[in-house]
C-alpha positions, 0 to 999 in steps of 0.5 A: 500500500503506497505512502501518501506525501503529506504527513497529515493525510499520512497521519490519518490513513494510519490511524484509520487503518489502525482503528478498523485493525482494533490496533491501539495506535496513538498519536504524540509529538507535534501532530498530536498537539495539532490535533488539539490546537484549533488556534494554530496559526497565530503562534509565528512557528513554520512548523515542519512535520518530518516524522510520525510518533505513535504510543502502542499498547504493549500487548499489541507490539508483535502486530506492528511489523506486520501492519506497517509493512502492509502500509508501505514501511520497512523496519528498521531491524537491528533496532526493533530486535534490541529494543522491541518490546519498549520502542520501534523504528520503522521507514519509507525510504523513498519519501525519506520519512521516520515512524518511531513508536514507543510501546506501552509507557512512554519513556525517555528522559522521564517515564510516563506510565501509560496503563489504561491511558491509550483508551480515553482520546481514540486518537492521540495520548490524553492531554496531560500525557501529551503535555507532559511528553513535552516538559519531560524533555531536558533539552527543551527546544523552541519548537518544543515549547512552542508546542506547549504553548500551543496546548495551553492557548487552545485547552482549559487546565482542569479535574477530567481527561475530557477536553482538558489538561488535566491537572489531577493526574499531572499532580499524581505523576509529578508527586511520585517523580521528583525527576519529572517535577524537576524537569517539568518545573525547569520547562514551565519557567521556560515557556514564561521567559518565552512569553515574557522576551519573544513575541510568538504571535499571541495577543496580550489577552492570549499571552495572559491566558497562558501565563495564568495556566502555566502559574495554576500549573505550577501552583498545583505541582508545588503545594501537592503532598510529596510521599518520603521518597520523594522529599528524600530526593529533593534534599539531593537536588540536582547535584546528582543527575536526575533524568536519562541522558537520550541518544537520539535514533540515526534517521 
């Protein structure tokens, strides 16, 4: 079955496919926010979609050779038989595009547990996920946290999954990971200096609606109460490496 040239129409023709295959396929990385970001273009970002990310249920990982290579995909088969079960790479040399798939949890400078997760958006991860595969990143680039910003100009903070970046189950993860806290608090004071020195296209209205979710963000993180292990680790501080150090995939 032949690959189509625009990613987005790509994206789709996968995740149809994957739907009618009961494969429990979901959509991260920027296509992911854009699915979530009605309000777009006023953010000043050309922002270029080279590859496609995926979350699969873990169960269902040895289907996944067999359904890309009926899309068009070839894998990448030194790297899927080491690292399979956690993560898969797969190619359409002639387009030159790259499918990287993360199996169950999503896991790299922070682990994000995913059980029982992949079912409450049929599309992409829940907000809170997807935001938070953002601010795990240590190395936060422009374009990354253009992304947030993005998620945060377009979707409420809120108590539910439903259309909401949900708060509650963000608090549940940081609380149980000081790595992640870290992280994640490091990024949010990013994205403020963004707001603060650039102009990436929003309105005064709009920067201000952004600013407030990232402080109720920020706000609920702190005043949650830390089990022992966590306390504990935060004397540490960062004087001892918090975070997985990624090597990126060659492409």
């Amino acid at each position: 079955m032949p690959t189509l040239t625009n990613i987005i129409d790509e994206a789709n023709r996968l995740m149809d496919e994957a739907q009618r295959e009961h494969l429990r396929l979901r959509l991260i990385g920027g296509l992911a926010v854009r699915i979530h970001s009605s309000n777009l273009d006023c953010i000043n970002t050309q922002r270029i979609y080279p590859d496609i990310d995926f979350v699969v249920d873990r169960h269902q990982h040895r289907r996944l050779a067999g359904f890309f290579c009926n899309m068009g995909y070839l894998p990448d088969k030194s790297f899927n038989t080491l690292n399979g079960g956690k993560r898969q790479i797969y190619y359409d040399n002639q387009i030159g595009r790259h499918i990287d798939i993360f199996v169950g949890d999503f896991e790299m400078c922070h682990r994000l547990p995913l059980k029982d997760r992949l079912s409450l958006h049929p599309v992409t991860l829940p907000l809170a996920e997807l935001f938070l595969t953002k601010t795990q990143i240590v190395e936060l680039n422009h374009k990354d946290a253009l992304d947030l910003i993005a998620l945060l100009l377009n979707n409420e903070v809120g108590d539910r999954d439903d259309g909401m970046i949900n708060l509650d189950r963000m608090v549940r993860l940081c609380a149980r990971d000081w790595g992640l806290y870290t992280t994640t608090m490091i990024n949010l004071g990013k994205l403020e200096q963004i707001l603060a020195t650039e102009n990436p296209g929003l309105s005064e209205t709009q920067t201000h609606l952004v600013s407030k979710r990232i402080q109720r963000i920020r706000n609920a993180l702190q005043s949650a109460s830390k089990p022992l292990l966590w306390k504990a680790r935060d004397r540490v501080g960062t004087r001892l490496r918090w975070y997985v150090d990624v090597e990126e995939v060659d492409r």
